[in-house]
C-alpha positions in Angstrom: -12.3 -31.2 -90.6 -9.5 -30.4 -92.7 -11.0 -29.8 -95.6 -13.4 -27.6 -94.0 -10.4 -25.8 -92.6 -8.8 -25.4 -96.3 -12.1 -24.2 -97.7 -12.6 -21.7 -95.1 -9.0 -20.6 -95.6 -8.9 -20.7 -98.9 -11.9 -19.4 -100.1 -11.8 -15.8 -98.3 -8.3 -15.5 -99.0 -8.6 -16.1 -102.9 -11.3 -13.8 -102.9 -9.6 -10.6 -101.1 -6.8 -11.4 -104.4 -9.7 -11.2 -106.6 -10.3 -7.6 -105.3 -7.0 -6.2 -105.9 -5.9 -8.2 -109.4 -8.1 -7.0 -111.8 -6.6 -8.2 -115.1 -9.0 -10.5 -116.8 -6.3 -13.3 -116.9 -5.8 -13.0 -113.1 -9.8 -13.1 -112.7 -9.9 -16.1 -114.7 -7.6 -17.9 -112.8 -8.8 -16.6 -109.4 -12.2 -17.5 -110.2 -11.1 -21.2 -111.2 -9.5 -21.7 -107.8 -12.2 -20.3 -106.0 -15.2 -22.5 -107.4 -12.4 -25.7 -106.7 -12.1 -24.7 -103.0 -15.8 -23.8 -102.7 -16.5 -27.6 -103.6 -15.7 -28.6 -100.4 -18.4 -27.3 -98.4 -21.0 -29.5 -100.0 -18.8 -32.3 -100.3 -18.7 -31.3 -96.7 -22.2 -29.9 -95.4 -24.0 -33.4 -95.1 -21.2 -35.7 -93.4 -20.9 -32.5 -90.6 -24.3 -32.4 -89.9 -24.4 -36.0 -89.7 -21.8 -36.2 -87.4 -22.5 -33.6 -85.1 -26.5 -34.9 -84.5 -28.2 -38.4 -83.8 -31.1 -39.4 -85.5 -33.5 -37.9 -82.4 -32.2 -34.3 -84.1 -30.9 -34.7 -87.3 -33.9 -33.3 -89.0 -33.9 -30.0 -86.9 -29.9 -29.7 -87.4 -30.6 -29.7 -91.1 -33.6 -27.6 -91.1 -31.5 -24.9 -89.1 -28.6 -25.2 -91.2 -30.6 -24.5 -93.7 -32.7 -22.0 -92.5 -29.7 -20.2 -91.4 -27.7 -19.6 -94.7 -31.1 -18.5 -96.5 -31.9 -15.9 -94.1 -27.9 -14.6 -93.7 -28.3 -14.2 -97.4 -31.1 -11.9 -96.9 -29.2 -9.9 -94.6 -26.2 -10.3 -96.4 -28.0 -9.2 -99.9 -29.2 -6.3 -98.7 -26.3 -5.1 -97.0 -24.0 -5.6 -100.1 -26.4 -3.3 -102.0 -26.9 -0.2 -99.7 -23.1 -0.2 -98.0 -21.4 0.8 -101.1 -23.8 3.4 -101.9 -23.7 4.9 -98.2 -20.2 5.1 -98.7 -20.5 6.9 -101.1 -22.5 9.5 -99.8 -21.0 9.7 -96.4 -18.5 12.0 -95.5 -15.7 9.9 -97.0 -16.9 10.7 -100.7 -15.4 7.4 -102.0 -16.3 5.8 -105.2 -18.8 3.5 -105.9 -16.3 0.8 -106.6 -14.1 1.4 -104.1 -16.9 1.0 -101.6 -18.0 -2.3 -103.1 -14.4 -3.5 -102.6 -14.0 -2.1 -98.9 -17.3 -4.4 -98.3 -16.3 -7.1 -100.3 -12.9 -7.2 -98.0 -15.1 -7.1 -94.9 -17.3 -10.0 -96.0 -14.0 -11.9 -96.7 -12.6 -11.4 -93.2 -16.6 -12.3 -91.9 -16.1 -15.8 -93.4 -12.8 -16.5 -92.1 -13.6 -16.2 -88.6 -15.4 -19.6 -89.1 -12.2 -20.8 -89.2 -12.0 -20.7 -85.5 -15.5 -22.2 -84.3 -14.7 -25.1 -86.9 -11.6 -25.9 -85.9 -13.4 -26.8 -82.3 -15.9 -29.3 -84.1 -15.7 -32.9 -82.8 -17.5 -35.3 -85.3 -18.8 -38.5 -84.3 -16.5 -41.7 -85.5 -18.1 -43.1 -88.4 -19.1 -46.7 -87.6 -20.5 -48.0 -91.2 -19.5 -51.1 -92.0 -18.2 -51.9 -95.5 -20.8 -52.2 -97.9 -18.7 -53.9 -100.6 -19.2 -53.6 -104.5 -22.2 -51.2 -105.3 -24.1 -50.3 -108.6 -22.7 -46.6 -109.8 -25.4 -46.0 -111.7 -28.9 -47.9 -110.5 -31.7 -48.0 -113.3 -34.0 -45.0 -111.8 -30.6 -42.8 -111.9 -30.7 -43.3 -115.5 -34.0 -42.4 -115.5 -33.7 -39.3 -113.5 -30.6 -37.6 -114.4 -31.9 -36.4 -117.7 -34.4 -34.6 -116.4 -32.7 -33.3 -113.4 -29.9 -32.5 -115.7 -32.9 -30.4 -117.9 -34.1 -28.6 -114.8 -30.5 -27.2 -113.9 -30.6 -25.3 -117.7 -33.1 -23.4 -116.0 -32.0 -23.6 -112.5 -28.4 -22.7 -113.7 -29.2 -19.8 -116.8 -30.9 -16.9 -115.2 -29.7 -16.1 -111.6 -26.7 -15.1 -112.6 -27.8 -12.8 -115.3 -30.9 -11.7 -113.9 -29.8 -8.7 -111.8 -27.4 -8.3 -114.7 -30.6 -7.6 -116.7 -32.9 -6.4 -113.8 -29.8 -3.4 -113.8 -28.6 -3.1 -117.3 -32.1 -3.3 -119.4 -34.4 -2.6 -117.0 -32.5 0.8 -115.1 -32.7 -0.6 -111.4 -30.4 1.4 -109.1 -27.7 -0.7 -107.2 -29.6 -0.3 -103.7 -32.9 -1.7 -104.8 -30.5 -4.7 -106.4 -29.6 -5.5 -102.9 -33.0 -5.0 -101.7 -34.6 -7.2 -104.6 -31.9 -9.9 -104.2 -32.9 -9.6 -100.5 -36.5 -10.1 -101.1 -35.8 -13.4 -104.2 -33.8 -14.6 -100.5 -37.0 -14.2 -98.5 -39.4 -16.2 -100.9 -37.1 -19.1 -101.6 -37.3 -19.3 -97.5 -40.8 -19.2 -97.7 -41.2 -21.3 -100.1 -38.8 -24.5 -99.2 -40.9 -24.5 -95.8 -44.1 -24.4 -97.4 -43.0 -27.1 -99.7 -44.0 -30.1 -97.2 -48.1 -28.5 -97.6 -47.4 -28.5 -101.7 -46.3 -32.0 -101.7 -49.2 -33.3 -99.5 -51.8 -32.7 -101.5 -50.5 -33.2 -104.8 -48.0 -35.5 -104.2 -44.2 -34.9 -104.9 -44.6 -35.6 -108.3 -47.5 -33.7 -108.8 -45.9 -30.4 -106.7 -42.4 -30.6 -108.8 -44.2 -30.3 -112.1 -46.5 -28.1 -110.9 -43.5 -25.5 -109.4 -42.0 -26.1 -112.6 -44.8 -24.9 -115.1 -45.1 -21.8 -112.2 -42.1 -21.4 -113.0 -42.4 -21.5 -116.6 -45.2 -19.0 -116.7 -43.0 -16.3 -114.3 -40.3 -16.6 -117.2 -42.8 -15.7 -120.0 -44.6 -12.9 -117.6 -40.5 -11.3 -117.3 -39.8 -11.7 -120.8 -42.8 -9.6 -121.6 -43.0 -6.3 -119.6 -40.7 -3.7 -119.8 -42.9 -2.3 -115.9 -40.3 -2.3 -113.4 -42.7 -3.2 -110.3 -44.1 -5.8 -112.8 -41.2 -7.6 -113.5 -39.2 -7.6 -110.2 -42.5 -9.2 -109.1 -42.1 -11.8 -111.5 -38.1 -12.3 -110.3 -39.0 -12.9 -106.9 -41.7 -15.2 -107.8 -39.4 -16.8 -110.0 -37.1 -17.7 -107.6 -39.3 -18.8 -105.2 -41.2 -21.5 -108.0 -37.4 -22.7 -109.0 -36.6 -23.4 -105.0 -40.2 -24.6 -104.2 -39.2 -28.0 -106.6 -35.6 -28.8 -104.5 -36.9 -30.5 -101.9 -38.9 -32.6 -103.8 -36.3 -33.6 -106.2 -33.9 -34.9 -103.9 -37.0 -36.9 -102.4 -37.9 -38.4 -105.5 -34.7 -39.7 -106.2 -33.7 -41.2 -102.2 -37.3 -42.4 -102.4 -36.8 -44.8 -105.2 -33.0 -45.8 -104.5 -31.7 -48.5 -102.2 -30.3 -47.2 -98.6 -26.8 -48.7 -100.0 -26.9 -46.6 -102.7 -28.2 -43.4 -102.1 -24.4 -41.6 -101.2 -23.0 -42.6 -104.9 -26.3 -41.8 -106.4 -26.0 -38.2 -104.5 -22.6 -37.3 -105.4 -23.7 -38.2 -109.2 -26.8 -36.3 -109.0 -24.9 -32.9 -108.0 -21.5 -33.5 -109.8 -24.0 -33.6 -112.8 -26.0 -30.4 -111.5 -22.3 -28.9 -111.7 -21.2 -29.3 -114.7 -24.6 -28.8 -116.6 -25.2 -25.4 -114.4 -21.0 -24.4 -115.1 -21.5 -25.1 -119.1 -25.6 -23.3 -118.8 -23.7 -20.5 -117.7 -21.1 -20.0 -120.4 -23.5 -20.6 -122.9 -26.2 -18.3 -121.7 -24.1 -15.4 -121.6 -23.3 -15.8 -125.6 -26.8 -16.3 -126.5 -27.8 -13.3 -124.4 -25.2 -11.1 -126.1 -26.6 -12.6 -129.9 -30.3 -12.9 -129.0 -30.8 -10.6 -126.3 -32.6 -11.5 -123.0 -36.2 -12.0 -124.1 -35.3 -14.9 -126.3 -33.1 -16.6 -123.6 -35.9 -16.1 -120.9 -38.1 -17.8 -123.1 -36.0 -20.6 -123.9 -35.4 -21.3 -120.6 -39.7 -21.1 -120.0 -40.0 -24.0 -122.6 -36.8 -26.0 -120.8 -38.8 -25.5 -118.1 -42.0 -27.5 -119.4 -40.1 -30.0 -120.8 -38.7 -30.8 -117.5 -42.3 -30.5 -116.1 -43.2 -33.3 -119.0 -39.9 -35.5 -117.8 -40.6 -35.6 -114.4 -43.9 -36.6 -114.5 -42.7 -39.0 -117.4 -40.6 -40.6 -115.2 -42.9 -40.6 -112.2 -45.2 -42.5 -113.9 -42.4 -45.6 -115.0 -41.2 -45.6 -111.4 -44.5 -46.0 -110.0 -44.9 -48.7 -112.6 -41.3 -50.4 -112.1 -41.1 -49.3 -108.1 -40.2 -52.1 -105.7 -40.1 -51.3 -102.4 -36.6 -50.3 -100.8 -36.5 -52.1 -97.4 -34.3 -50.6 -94.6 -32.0 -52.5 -92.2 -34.2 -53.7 -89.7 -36.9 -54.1 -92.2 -35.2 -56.2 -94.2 -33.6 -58.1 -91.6 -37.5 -58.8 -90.1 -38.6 -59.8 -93.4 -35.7 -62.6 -93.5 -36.5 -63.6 -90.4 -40.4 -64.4 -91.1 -38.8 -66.4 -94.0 -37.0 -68.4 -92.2 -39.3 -69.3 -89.8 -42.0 -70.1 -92.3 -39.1 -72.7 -94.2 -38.9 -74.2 -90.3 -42.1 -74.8 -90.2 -42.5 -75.8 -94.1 -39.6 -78.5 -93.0 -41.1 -79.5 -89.8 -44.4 -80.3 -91.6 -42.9 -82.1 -94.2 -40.9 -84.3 -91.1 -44.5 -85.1 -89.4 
């Protein structure tokens, strides 16, 4: 609870600085503190959910926390695009930037009112025994990092720069940005529910590599038309390929990692994903600025199909080098049938 408190605090309040401070330095700065106290909500997110839900639950809490943020960031999106711009034509006759920071201001105020509702949370007492000394890294996280680290080039290069381009190069208005970023929103909640069907009939392998070379092919189609209805098709479709594989990378890897295990092996898995997305991002925007966007968009298409080519790679040793990962009780059936068949080895060898 209290670092959900600070990050709730903090967060909105750095923010509402960032409107008002507009020296580059000052940004630089701002922006730093802000990503630091955004890291607490996913340090956060699981442990909460966990705590406030049993295991009757726990799936639907999940589902609807999820759920939730993708379709407020539908509403959300489009709001932040058309406010500004009404505005601006409403009787007030502001400017464009000074409507975007009156509805930047008001989005900052929307998120600390959470403040109050989770300050009433009452978490459930965490009852997990010690577990002792545990592996950091076990063998299948060595085998799965590179390529997850691979997929976050892509998942990391263009959403930031995307609108950027969809804007600068391509002449969308500000409104249809919202409305586009709205839609992109919309697919990727589409798609992570239809995820389940994908990965039942090809297997989770099978559907990761599969969203991935979809995904691949929607970077090619943007790089190559210059048609705005063309290529904001492609960007929605994109997002919704790149958000189709999520669910069934963080399957792969709890599938093939002890119970014991699976928290460090988490917490590596993303503090990698953040780093390789922060340094993706500082990179990309020099190589856009020296090769322009079509040569960066197709990079990222043949990262893409190499981390198609990895996973699949790596699918294939697992299923080679796989034992199975035994839960609690499991396990603690299994020892039990041992020992009763040494009893009985032992009484036979008394007789």
């Amino acid at each position: 609870r209290p670092l959900l408190l600070l990050a709730f605090g903090a967060v909105p309040g750095l923010a509402m600085l960032r409107l008002f401070f507009l020296a580059e330095p000052a940004q630089l700065i701002l922006a730093f503190l802000t990503g630091a106290a955004l890291c607490g909500w996913p340090i956060c997110f699981s442990p909460m959910i966990a705590g406030l839900t049993d295991e009757k639950n726990r799936a639907a809490g999940f589902s609807i926390a999820f759920a939730t943020g993708i379709g407020l960031g539908t509403v959300s999106g489009i709001a932040g695009g058309y406010l500004p711009v009404l505005l601006q034509t409403s009787r007030l006759h502001l400017d464009l930037v000074d409507g975007i920071r009156i509805v930047l201001a008001g989005a900052c105020m929307v998120v600390a009112l959470g403040i109050w509702p989770m300050s009433r949370l009452r978490f459930k007492p965490d009852t997990a025994e010690p577990l002792g000394h545990l592996r950091i890294f076990h063998p299948y996280l060595l085998r799965f990092l590179p390529a997850f680290v691979l997929w976050n080039v892509v998942a990391g290069s263009l959403p930031l720069f995307g609108s950027i381009y969809l804007q600068k190069v391509l002449g969308l208005p500000l409104g249809r940005l919202g409305a586009v970023f709205g839609a992109s929103q919309l697919m990727q909640f589409i798609a992570v529910l239809g995820a389940p069907l994908l990965f039942r009939r090809s297997g989770i392998p099978g559907g990761v590599s599969l969203a991935q070379l979809a995904t691949a092919a929607l970077l090619v189609s943007l790089a190559s038309t210059r048609y705005m209805p063309a290529a904001i098709c492609f960007y929605v479709l994109y997002f919704a390929a790149q958000f189709l594989c999520g669910p069934g990378i963080y399957q792969m890897l709890m599938e093939h990692i002890p119970e014991t295990e699976r928290s460090s092996a988490s917490a590596i898995q993303n503090l990698c994903g953040a780093f390789c997305q922060a340094g993706t991002l500082a990179i990309t925007g020099s190589l856009i600025v020296t090769y322009g966007y079509r040569t960066v968009l197709l990079a990222n298409a043949a990262a893409s199909i190499l981390a198609s080519i990895l996973f699949a790679w790596m699918s294939f040793q697992g299923r080679r080098l796989k034992m199975p990962v035994a839960s609690g009780a499991s396990a603690a059936a299994h020892r039990g049938a041992l020992a009763q068949h040494a009893d009985h080895l032992l009484d036979e060898r008394a007789t």
